[in-house]
C-alpha positions as CSV (number, residue, x, y, z in Angstrom):
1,X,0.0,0.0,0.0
2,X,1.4,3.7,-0.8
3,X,0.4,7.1,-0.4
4,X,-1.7,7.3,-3.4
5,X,-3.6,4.0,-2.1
6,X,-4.3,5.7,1.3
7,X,-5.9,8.5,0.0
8,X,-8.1,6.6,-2.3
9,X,-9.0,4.6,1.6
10,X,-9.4,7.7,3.3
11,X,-11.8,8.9,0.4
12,X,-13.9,6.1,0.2
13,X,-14.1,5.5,3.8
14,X,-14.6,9.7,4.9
15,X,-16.5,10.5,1.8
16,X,-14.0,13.1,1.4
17,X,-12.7,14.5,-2.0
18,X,-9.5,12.8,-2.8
19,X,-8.2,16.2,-2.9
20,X,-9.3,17.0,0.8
21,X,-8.2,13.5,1.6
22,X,-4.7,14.0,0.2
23,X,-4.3,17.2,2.5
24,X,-5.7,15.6,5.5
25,X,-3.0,12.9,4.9
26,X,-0.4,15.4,4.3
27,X,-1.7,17.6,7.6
28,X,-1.1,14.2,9.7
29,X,2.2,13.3,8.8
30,X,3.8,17.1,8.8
31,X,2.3,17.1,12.4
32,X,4.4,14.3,13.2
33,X,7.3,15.1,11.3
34,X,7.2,18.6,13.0
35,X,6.8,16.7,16.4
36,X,9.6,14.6,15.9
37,X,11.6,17.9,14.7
38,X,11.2,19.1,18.0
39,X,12.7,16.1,19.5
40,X,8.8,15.2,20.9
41,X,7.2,11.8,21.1
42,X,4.0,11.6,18.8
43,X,1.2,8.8,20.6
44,X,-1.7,7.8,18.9
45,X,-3.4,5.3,21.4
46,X,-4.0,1.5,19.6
47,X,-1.7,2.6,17.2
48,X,1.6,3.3,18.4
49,X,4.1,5.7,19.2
50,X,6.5,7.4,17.1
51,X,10.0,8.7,18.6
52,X,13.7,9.9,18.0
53,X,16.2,8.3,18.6
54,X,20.2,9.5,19.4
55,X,22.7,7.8,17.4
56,X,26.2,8.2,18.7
57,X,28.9,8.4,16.1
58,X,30.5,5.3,15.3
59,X,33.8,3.9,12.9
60,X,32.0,1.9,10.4
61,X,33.5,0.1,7.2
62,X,33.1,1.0,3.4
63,X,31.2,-2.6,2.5
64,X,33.4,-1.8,-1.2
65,X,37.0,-1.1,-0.5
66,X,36.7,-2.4,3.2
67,X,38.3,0.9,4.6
68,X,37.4,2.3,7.6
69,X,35.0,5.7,7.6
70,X,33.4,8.0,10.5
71,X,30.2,7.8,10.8
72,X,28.7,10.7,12.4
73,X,26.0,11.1,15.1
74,X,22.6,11.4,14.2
75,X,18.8,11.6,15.1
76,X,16.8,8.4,14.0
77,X,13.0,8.3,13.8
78,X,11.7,5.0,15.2
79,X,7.9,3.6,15.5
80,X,6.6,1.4,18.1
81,X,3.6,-0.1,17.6
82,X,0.4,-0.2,19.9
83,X,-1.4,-3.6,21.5
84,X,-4.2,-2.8,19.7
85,X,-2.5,-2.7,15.9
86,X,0.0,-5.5,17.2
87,X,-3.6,-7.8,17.6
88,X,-5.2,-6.8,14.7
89,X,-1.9,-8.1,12.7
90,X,-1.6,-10.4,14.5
91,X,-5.5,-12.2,14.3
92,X,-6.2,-15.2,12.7
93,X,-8.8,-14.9,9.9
């Protein structure tokens, strides 16, 4: 499933334009984005929690010519899911 898939979901299940869909998709994730930008955890309940995580820097290897590179620290985002989406992938059919 993609972006273009979602939207066509949210449409048909909202009634909403696909237009108006497509900016309500686009509202949610810049909100989280913009959360996660300011270092701040994003929870939706039964769905899960998204976060940052602190990467320290680290000597890594080129996988090509095998030499050894710096890899500098970074911010990671990460997603946890909820018990509730957990379950619902998780039930039998």
């Amino acid at each position: 499933m993609n972006k273009k898939d979602i939207i066509n979901a949210l449409s048909k299940k909202t009634g909403l334009t696909k237009s108006k869909a497509s900016d309500a998709l686009n509202a949610v994730t810049d909100t989280i984005a913009a959360g996660l930008k300011k270092n701040e955890k994003v929870t939706l309940i039964g769905f899960g929690t998204f976060d940052v995580v602190k990467r320290k820097a680290r000597t890594g290897r080129n996988p090509s010519t095998g030499e050894k590179m710096k890899i500098k620290a970074s911010n990671s985002p990460r997603f946890k899911a909820g018990k509730a989406l957990k379950d619902t992938v998780n039930k039998k059919k």
